[in-house]
FIVOKOL-155250 format. One record per residue (C-alpha): x, y, z; chain; residue in three letters. Coordinates in Angstrom, 2 decimals. Layout:
x->X, y->Y, z->Z, chain->A, res->ALA
...
***
This chain:
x->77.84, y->19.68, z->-117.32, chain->A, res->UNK
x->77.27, y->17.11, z->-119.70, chain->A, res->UNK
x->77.42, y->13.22, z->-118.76, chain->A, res->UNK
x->80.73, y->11.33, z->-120.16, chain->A, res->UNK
x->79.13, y->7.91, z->-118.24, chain->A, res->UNK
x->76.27, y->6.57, z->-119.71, chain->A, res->UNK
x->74.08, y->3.30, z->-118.94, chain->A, res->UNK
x->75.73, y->0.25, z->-119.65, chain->A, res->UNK
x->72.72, y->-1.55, z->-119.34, chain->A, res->UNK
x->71.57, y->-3.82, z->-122.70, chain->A, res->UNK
x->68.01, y->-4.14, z->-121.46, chain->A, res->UNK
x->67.05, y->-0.44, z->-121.03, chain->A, res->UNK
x->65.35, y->1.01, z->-124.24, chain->A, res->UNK
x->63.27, y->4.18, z->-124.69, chain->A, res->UNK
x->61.91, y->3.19, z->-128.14, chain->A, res->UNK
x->59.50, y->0.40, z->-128.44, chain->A, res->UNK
x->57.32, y->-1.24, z->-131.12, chain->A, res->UNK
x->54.39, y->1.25, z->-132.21, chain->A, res->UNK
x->51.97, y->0.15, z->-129.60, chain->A, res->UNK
x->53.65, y->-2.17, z->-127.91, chain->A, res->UNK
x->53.28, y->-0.06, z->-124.52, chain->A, res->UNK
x->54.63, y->2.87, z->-122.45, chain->A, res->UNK
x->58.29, y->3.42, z->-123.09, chain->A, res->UNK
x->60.25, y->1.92, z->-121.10, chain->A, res->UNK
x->62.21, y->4.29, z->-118.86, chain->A, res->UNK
x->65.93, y->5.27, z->-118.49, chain->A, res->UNK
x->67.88, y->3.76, z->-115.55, chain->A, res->UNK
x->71.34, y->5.64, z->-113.82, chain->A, res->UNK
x->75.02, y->4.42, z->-115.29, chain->A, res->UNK
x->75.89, y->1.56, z->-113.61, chain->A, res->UNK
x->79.21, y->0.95, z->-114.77, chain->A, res->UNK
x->81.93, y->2.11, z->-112.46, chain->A, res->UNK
x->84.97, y->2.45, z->-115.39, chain->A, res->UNK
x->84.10, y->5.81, z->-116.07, chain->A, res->UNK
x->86.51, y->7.45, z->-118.09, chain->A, res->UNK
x->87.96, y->10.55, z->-115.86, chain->A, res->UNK
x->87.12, y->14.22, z->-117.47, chain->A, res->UNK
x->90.56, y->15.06, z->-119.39, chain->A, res->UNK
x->89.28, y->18.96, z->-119.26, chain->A, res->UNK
x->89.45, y->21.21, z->-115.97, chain->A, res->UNK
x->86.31, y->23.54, z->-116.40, chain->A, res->UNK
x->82.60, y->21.42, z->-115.71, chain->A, res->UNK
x->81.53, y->24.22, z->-118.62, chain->A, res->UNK
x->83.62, y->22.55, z->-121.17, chain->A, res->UNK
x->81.53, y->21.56, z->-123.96, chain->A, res->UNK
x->80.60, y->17.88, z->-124.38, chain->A, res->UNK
x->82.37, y->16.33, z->-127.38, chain->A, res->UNK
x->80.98, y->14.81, z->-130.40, chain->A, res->UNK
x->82.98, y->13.01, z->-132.87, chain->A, res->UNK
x->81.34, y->11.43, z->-136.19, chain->A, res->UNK
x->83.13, y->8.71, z->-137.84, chain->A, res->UNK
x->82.87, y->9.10, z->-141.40, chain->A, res->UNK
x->83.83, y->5.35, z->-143.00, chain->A, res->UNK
x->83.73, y->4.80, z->-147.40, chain->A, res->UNK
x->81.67, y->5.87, z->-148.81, chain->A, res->UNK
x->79.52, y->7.86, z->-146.29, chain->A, res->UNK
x->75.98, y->9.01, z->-146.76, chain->A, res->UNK
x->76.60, y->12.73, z->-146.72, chain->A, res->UNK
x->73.09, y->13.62, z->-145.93, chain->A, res->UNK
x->73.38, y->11.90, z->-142.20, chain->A, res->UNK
x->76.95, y->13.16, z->-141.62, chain->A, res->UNK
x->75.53, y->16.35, z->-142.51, chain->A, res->UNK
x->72.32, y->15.30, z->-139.47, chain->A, res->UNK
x->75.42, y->15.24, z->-136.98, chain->A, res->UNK
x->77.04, y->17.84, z->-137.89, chain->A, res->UNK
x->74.47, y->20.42, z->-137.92, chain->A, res->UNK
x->72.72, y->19.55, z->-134.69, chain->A, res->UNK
x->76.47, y->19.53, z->-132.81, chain->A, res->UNK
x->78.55, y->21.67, z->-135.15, chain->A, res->UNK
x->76.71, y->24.35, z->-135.73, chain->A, res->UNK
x->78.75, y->27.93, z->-135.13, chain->A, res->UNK
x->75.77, y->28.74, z->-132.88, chain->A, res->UNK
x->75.89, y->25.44, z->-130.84, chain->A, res->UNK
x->77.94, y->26.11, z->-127.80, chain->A, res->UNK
x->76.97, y->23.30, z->-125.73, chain->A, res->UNK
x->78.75, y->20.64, z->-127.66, chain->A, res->UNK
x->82.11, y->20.46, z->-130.02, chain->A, res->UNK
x->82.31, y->18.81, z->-132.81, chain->A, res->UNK
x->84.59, y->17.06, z->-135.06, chain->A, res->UNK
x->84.61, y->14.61, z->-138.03, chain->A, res->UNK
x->87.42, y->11.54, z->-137.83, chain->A, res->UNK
x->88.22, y->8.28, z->-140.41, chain->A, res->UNK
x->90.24, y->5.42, z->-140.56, chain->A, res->UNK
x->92.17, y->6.05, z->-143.57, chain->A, res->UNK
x->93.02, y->8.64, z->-145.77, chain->A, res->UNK
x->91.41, y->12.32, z->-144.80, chain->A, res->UNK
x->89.26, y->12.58, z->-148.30, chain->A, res->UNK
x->86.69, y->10.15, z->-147.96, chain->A, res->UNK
x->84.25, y->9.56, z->-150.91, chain->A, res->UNK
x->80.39, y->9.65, z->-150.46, chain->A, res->UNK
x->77.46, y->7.68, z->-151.60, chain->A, res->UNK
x->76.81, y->11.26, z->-153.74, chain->A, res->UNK
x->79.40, y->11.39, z->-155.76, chain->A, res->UNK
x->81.80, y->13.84, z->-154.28, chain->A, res->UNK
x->83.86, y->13.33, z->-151.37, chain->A, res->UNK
x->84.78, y->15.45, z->-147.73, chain->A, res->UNK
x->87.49, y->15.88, z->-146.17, chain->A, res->UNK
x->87.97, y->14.40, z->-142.16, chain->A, res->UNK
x->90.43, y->15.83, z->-140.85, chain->A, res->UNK
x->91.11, y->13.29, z->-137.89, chain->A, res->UNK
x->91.97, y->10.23, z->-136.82, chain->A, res->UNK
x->91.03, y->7.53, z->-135.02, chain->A, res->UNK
x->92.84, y->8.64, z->-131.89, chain->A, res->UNK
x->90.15, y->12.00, z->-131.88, chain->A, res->UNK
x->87.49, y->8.97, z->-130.41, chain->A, res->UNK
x->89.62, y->8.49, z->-127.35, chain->A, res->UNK
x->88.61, y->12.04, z->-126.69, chain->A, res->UNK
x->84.83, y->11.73, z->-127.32, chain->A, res->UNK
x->81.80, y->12.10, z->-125.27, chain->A, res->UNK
x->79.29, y->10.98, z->-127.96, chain->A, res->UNK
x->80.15, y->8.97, z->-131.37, chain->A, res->UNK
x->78.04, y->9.46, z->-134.08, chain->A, res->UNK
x->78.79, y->6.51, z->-136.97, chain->A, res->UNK
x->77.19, y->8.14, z->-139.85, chain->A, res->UNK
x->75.37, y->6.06, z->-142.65, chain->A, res->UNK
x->77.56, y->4.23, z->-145.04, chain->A, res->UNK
x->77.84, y->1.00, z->-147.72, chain->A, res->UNK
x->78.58, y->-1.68, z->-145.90, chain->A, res->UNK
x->78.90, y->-4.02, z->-148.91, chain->A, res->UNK
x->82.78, y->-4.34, z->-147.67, chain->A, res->UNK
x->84.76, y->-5.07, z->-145.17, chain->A, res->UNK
x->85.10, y->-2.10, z->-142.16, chain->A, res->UNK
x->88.40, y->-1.27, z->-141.36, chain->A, res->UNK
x->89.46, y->-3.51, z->-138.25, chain->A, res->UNK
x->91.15, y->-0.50, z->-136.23, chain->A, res->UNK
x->87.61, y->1.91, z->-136.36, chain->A, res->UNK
x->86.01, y->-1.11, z->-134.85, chain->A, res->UNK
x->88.66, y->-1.47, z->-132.13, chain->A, res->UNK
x->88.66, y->1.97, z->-131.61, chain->A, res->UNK
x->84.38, y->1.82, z->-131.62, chain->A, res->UNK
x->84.70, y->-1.01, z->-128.54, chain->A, res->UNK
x->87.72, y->1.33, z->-126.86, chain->A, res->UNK
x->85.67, y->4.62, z->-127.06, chain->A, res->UNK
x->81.82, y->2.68, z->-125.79, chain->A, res->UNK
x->84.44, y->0.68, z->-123.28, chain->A, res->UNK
x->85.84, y->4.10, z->-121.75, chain->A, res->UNK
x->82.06, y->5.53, z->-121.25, chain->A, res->UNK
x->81.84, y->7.10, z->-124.50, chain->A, res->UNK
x->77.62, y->7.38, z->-125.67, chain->A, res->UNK
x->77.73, y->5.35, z->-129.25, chain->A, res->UNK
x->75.72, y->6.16, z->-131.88, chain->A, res->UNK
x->74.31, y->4.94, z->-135.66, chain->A, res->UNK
x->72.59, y->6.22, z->-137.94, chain->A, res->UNK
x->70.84, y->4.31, z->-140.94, chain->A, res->UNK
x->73.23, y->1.82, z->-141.86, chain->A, res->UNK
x->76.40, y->3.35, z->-139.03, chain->A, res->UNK
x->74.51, y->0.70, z->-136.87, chain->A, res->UNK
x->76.56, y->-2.07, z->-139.52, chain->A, res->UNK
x->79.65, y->-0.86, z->-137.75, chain->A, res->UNK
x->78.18, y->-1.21, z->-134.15, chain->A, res->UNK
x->77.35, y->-4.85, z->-135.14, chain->A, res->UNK
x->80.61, y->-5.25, z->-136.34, chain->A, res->UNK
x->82.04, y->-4.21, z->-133.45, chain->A, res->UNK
x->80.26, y->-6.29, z->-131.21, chain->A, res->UNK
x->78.23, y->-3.03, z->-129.30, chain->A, res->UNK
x->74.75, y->-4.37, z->-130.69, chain->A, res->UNK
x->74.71, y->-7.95, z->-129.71, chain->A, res->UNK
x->71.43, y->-9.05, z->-127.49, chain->A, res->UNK
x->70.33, y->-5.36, z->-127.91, chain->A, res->UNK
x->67.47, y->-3.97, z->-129.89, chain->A, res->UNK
x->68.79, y->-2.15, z->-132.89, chain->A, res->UNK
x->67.42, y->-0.10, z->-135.60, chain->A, res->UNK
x->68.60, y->0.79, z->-138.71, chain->A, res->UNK
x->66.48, y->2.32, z->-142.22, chain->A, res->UNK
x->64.06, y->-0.14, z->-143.19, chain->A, res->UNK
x->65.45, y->-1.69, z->-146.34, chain->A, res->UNK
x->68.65, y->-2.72, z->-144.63, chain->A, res->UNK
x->66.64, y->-4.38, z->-141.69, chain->A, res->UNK
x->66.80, y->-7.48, z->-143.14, chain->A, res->UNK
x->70.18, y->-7.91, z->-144.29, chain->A, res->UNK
x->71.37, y->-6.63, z->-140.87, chain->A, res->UNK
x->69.43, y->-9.35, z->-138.88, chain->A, res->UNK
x->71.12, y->-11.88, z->-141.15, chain->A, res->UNK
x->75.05, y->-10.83, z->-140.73, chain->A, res->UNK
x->74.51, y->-10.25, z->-136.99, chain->A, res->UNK
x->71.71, y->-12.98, z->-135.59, chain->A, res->UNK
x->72.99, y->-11.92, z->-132.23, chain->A, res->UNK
x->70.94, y->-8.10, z->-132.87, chain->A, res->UNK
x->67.28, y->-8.39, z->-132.52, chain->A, res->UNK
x->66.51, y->-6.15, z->-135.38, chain->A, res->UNK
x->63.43, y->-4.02, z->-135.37, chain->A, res->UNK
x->62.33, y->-2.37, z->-138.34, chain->A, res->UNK
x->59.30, y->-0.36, z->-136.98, chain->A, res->UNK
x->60.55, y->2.30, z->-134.73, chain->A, res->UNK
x->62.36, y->5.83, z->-135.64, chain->A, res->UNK
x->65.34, y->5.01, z->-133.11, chain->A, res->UNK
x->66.39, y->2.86, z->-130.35, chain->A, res->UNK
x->68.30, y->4.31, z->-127.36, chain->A, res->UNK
x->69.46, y->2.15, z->-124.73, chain->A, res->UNK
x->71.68, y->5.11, z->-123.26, chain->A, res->UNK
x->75.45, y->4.50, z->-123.48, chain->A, res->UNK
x->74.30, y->2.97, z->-127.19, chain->A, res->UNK
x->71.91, y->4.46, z->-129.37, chain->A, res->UNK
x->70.68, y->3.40, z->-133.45, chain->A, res->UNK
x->68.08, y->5.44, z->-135.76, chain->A, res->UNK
x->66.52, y->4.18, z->-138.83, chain->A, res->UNK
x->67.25, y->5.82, z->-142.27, chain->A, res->UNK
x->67.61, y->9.35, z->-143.41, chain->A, res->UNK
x->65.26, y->12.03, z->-141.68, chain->A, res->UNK
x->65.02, y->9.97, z->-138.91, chain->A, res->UNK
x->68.98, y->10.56, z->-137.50, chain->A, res->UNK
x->67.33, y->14.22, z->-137.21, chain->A, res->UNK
x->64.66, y->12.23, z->-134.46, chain->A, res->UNK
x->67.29, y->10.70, z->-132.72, chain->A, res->UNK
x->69.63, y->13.68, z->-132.50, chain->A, res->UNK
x->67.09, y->15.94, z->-131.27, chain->A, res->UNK
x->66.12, y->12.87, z->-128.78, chain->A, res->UNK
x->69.81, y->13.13, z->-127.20, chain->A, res->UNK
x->69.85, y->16.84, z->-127.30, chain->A, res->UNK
x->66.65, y->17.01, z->-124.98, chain->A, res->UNK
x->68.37, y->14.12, z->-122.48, chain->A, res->UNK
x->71.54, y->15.93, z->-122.58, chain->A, res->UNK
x->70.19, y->19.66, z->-121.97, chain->A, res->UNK
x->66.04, y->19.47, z->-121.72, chain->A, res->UNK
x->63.45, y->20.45, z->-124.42, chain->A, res->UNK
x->64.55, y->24.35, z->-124.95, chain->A, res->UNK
x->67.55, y->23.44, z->-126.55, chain->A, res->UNK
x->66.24, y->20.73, z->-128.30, chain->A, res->UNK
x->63.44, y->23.15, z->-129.65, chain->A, res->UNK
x->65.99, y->25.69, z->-130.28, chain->A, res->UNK
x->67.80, y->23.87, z->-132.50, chain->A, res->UNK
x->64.86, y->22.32, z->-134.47, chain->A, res->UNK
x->63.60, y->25.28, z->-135.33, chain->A, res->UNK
x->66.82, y->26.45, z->-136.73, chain->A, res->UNK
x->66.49, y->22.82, z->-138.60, chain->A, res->UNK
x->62.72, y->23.54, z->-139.19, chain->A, res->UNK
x->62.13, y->19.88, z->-138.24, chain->A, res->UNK
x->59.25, y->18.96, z->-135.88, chain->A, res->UNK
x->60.79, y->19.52, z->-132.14, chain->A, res->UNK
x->59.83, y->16.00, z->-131.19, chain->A, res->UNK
x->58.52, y->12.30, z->-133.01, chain->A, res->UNK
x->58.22, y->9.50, z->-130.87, chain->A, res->UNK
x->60.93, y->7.20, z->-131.49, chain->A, res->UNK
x->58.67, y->4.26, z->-131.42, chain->A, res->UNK
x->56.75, y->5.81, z->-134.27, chain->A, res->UNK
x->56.55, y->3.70, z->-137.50, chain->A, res->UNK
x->59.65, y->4.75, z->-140.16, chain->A, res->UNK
x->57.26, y->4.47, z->-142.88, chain->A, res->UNK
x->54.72, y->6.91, z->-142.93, chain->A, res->UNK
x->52.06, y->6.88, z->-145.61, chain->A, res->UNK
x->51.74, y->10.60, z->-146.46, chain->A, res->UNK
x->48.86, y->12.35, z->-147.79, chain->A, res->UNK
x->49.25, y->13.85, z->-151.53, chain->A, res->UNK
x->50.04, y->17.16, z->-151.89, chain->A, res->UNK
x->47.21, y->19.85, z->-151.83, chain->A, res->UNK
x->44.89, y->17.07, z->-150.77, chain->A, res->UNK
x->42.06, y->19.12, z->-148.41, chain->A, res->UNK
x->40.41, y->17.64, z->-145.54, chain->A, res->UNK
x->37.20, y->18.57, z->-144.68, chain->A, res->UNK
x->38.20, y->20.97, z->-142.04, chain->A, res->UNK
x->39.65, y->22.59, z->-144.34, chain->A, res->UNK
x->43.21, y->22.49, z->-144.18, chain->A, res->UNK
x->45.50, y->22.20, z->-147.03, chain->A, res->UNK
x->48.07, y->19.68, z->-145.08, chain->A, res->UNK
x->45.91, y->16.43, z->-144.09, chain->A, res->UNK
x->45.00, y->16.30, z->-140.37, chain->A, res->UNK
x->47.42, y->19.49, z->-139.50, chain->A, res->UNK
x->44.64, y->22.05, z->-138.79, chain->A, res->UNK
x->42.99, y->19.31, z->-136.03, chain->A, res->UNK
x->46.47, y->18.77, z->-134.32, chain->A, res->UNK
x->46.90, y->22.24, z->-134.07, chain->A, res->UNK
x->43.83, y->22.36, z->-132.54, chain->A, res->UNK
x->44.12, y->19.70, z->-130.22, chain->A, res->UNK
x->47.58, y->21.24, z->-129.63, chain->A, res->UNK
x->46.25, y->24.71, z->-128.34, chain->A, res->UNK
x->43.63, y->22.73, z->-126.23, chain->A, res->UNK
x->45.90, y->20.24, z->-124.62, chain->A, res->UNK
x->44.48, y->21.19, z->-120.56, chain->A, res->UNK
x->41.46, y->20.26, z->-121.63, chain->A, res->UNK
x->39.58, y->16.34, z->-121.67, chain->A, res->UNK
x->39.82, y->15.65, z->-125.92, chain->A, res->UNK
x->38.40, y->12.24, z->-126.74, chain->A, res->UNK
x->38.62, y->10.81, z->-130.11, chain->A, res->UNK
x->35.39, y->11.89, z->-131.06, chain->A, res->UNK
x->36.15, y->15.38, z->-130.37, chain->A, res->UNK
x->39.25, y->15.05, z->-132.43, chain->A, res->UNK
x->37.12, y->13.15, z->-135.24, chain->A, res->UNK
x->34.50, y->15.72, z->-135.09, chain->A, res->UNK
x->36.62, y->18.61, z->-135.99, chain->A, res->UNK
x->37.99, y->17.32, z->-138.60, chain->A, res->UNK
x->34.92, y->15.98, z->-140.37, chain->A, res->UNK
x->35.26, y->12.39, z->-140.02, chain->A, res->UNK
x->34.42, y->9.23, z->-138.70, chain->A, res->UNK
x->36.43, y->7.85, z->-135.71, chain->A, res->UNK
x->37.51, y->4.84, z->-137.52, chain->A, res->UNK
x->38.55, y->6.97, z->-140.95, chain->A, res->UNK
x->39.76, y->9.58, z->-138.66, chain->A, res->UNK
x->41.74, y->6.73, z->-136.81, chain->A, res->UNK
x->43.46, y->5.63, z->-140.10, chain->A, res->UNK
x->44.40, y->8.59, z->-141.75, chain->A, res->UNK
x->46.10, y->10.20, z->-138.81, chain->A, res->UNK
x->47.92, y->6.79, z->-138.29, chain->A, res->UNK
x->49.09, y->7.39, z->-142.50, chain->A, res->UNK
x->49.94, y->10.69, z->-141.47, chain->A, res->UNK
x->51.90, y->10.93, z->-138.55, chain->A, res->UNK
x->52.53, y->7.01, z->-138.15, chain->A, res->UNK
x->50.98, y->6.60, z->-134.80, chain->A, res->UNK
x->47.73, y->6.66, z->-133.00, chain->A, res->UNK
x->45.18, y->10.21, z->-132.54, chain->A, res->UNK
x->45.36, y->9.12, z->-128.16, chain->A, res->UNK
x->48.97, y->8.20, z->-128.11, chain->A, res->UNK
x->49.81, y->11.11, z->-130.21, chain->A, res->UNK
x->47.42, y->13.84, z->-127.94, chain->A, res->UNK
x->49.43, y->12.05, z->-124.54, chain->A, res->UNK
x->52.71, y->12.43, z->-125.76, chain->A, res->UNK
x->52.17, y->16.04, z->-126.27, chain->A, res->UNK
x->50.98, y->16.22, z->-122.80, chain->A, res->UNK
x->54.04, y->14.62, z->-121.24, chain->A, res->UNK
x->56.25, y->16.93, z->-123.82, chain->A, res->UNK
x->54.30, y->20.10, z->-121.66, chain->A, res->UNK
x->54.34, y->19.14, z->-118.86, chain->A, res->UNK
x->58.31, y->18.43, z->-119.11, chain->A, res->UNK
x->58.66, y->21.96, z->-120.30, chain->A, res->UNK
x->56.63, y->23.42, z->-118.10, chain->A, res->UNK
x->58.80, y->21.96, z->-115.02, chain->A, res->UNK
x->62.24, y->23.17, z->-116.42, chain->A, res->UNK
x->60.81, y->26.23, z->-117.68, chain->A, res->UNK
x->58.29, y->27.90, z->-115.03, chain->A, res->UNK
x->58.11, y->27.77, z->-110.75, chain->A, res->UNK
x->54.70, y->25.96, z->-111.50, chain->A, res->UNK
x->53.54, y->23.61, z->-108.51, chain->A, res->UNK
x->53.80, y->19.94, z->-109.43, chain->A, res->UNK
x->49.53, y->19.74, z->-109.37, chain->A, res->UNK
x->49.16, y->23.09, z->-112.02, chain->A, res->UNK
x->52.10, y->21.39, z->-114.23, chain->A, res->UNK
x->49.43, y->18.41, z->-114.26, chain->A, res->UNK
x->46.46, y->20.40, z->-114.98, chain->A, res->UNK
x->48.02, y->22.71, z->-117.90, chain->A, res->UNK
x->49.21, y->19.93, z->-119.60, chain->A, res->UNK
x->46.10, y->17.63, z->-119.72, chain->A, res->UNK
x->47.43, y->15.12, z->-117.06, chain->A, res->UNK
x->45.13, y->15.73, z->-114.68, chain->A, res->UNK
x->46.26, y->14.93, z->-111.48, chain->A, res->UNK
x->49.80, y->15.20, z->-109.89, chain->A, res->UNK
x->50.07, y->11.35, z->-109.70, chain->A, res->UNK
x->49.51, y->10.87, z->-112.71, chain->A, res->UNK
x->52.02, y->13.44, z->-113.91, chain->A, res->UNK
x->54.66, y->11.25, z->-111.43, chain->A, res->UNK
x->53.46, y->8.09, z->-112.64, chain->A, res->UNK
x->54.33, y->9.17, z->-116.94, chain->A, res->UNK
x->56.91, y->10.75, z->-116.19, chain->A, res->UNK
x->58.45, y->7.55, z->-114.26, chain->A, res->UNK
x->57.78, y->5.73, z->-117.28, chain->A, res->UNK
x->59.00, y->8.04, z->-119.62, chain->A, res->UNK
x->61.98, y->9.39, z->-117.77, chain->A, res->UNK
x->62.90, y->7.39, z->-114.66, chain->A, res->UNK
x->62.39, y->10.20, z->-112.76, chain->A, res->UNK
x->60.04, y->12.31, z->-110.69, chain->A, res->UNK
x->58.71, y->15.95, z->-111.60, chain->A, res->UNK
x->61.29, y->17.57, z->-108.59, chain->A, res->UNK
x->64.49, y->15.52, z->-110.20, chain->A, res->UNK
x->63.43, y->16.59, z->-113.52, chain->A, res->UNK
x->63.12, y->20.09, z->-112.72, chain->A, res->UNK
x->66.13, y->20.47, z->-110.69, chain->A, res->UNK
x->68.53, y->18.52, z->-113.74, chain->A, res->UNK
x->67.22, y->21.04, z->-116.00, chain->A, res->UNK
x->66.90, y->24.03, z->-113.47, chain->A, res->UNK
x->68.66, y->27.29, z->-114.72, chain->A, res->UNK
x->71.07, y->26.35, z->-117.51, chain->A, res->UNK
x->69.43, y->23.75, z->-119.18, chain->A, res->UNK
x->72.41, y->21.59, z->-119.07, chain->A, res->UNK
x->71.59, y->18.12, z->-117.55, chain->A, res->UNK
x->72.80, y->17.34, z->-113.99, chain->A, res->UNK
x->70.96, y->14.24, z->-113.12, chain->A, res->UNK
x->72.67, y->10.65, z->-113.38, chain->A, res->UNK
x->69.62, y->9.22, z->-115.08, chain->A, res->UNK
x->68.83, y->10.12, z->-118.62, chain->A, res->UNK
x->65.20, y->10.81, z->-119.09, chain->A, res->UNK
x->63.83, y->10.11, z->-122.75, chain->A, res->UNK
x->62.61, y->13.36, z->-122.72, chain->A, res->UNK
x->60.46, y->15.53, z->-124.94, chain->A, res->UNK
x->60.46, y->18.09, z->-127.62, chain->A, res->UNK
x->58.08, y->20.84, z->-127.63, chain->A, res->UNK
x->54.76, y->19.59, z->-128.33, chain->A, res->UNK
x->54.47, y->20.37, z->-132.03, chain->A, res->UNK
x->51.68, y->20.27, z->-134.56, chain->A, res->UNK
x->53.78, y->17.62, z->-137.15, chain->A, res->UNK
***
């Protein structure tokens, strides 16, 4: 089943400044008012409600709504709710219809505050209803600028909080209680969670999908989305892309994508950043720089997340012992498969496996950070 309770802890992140260090890990819910399961069956899906507030950004309600909603989603239910009348207009120029109310957040597992302009004032009863839901164990969520609401409402202050890059600035000045950070795809602190702008509620929703039910479903879904099944969330919003039909001089038609893939298919074995620089014709420093424009992070970061994203499937997905899990994936040793996936999850390879074992639904108390599939993007 699902988690309702979620870490009420302000201090626990799993996104971090590019660079900055490992991620930091995710701890077990704390809080002891845990709101009590108003369904009888432990297979009743978990609940997501979005709150669409004037004028929403369709395009992130639409993020929500088709990792959630979608007819072929079973795991979770989904439903759209707003403060005031049901049509509400959209940055776009047409409007959609919410057919709830406030009262659906009472009854929500995860809310998802959609993107909106937050030039005026937010109605005073979603924000009471925002503190009520997060107060009764409810997982929070922005994205873009949803994470003005969470402000508003108080969730955000002496957090880290994200939110899409242009709005960074404006956000730190309304709410000087926020420490902003403008550098990072999404925050998640585990009962509360922001993502920067646009594409990147797709990074955080996938995120929350693989710490709610592991890295199949997560990579089920993306597919459908064809969206890359995992970005770091500390990986830069702004990503410097290469122009189209530019070749590199392995060959490819799509930057550094013919190296990763590469590298991908050869994750067991010991790849240095020469031996990624060599295959793709260049340098190690001009190597260095364009995959950083590319992907927004580093060649070695990049190559060890992909590791930890294998070796995490490979424990919910095969009987492997703990010391092959470490050798197919690159890892090496089984320590140093424990010792990542501390950092990265909280948790050892055994817990892992079992939360994920069979199902894929999520049993543990602690929510790992996860990982997608490793993918190429």
């Amino acid at each position: 089943m699902l988690r309702k309770d979620r870490a009420m802890s302000g201090s626990d992140t799993v996104a971090v400044d590019a660079e900055s260090g490992p991620a930091p890990r995710h701890i077990a819910p704390r809080h002891a008012g845990r709101r009590p399961s108003s369904r009888s069956s432990s297979r009743s899906p978990h609940v997501v409600v979005a709150l669409a507030l004037p004028e929403v950004v369709a395009f992130d309600l639409s993020i929500a709504a088709q990792v959630f909603g979608h007819r072929r989603e079973s795991h979770y239910a989904f439903e759209v709710c707003t403060p005031g009348p049901p049509l509400v207009p959209t940055t776009t120029g047409f409007s959609i219809s919410a057919p709830a109310s406030l009262d659906a957040l009472a009854r929500a597992d995860t809310v998802i505050v959609p993107g909106f302009v937050a030039d005026g004032e937010i109605a005073p009863d979603a924000l009471v209803a925002l503190r009520a839901a997060h107060a009764g164990g409810a997982r929070v969520v922005s994205i873009c600028t949803g994470a003005f609401a969470l402000a508003a409402a108080g969730l955000l202050d002496g957090r880290r909080a994200t939110t899409h890059w242009q709005d960074s600035p404006e956000l730190a000045r309304r709410h000087p209680a926020v420490e902003v950070v403008d550098n990072v795809l999404y925050v998640d602190h585990g009962d509360i969670a922001t993502s920067a702008g646009v594409a990147a509620g797709i990074d955080l929703c996938l995120h929350l999908v693989r710490s709610d039910l592991g890295q199949r479903v997560a990579t089920e879904i993306a597919r459908r989305l064809v969206f890359a099944p995992f970005r770091s969330g500390s990986q830069a919003q702004y990503v410097a892309r290469p122009l189209p039909g530019r070749t590199s001089r392995a060959g490819d038609e799509d930057g550094l994508g013919a190296t990763r893939r590469w590298a991908q298919d050869r994750l067991a074995e010991r790849l240095t950043l020469h031996d990624l620089a060599r295959h793709a014709g260049y340098s190690t420093r001009t190597f260095s720089r364009r995959f950083r424009e590319e992907t927004g992070t580093s060649p070695l970061r990049w190559l060890h997340e992909r590791r930890v994203a294998l070796a995490m499937r490979l424990l919910e997905e095969t009987d492997l012992p703990v010391e092959r899990v470490a050798a197919q994936s690159g890892l090496g040793t089984a320590a140093n498969l424990r010792l990542h996936l501390r950092r990265v999850g909280g948790v050892t390879p055994s817990a892992h496996r079992e939360a994920f074992r069979g199902t894929g639904r999520a049993a543990s108390p602690a929510r790992g950070s996860g990982s997608g599939a490793p993918a190429a993007g």
